[in-house]
C-alpha positions in Angstrom: 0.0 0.0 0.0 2.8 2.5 0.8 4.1 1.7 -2.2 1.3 2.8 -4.1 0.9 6.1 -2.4 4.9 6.9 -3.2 4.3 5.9 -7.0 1.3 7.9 -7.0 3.3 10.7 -5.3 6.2 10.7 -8.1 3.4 10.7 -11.1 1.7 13.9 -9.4 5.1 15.3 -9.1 5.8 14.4 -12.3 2.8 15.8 -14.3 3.5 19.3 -12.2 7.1 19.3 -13.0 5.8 18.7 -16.9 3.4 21.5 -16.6 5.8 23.8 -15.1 8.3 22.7 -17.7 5.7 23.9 -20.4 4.4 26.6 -19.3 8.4 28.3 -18.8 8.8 27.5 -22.2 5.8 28.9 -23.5 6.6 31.9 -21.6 10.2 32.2 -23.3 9.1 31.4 -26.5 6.3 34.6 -25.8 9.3 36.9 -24.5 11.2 36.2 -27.8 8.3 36.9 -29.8 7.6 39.8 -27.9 11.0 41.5 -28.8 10.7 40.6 -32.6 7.7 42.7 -32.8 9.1 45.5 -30.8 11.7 45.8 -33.2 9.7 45.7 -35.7 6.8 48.1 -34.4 10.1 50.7 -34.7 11.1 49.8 -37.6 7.4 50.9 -39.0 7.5 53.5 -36.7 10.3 54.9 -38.5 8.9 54.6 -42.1 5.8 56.2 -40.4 7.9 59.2 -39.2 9.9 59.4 -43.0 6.6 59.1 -44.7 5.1 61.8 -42.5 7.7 64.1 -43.1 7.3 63.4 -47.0 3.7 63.8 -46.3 4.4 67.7 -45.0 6.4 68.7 -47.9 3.7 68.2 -50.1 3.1 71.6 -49.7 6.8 72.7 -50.2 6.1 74.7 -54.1 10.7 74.9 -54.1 10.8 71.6 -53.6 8.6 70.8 -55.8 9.8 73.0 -58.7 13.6 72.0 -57.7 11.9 68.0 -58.2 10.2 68.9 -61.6 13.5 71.0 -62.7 16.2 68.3 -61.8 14.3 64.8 -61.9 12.0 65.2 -64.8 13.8 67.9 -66.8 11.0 70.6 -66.7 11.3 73.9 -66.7 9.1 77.3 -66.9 7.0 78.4 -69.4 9.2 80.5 -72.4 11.5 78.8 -70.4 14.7 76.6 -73.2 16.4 74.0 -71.2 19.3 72.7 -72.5 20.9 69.1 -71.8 24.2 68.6 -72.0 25.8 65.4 -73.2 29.4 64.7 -72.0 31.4 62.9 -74.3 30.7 59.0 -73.7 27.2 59.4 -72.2 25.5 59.5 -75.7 26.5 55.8 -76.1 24.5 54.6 -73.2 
């Protein structure tokens, strides 16, 4: 009979150990998630802030004419642009 009561003794420790067992690593596997998507909450963060400040200089009429002027190649009306081709350059 005392025999019974030890072995039932060692299961009962043996399931909570288990349990104990799982839940810690449930809990590290959760921490180590947790800092992956802190990371990458300010990584979007970030591109929220960049895209904001691209946002405000919407409004920016230089920037926008230096954009037009230097990206696209516009320029004013009655306004002749010229482009300059260095030797070499043609061939590309």
């Amino acid at each position: 009979m005392k025999r019974w009561g030890l072995v039932l003794i060692l299961i009962g420790v043996a399931i909570i150990l288990g349990v104990f067992i799982s839940r810690v690593l449930t809990i590290r596997h959760l921490r180590a998630e947790l800092i992956r998507l802190e990371a990458e909450k300010a990584k979007i963060q970030q591109e929220i802030e960049r895209l904001s400040a691209r946002l405000r200089e919407k409004d920016n009429l230089k920037l926008i004419e230096y954009l037009a002027r230097k990206e696209l190649g516009m320029g004013k009306p009655g306004e002749e642009i010229y482009i300059i081709i260095e030797d070499g350059e043609a061939e590309r």
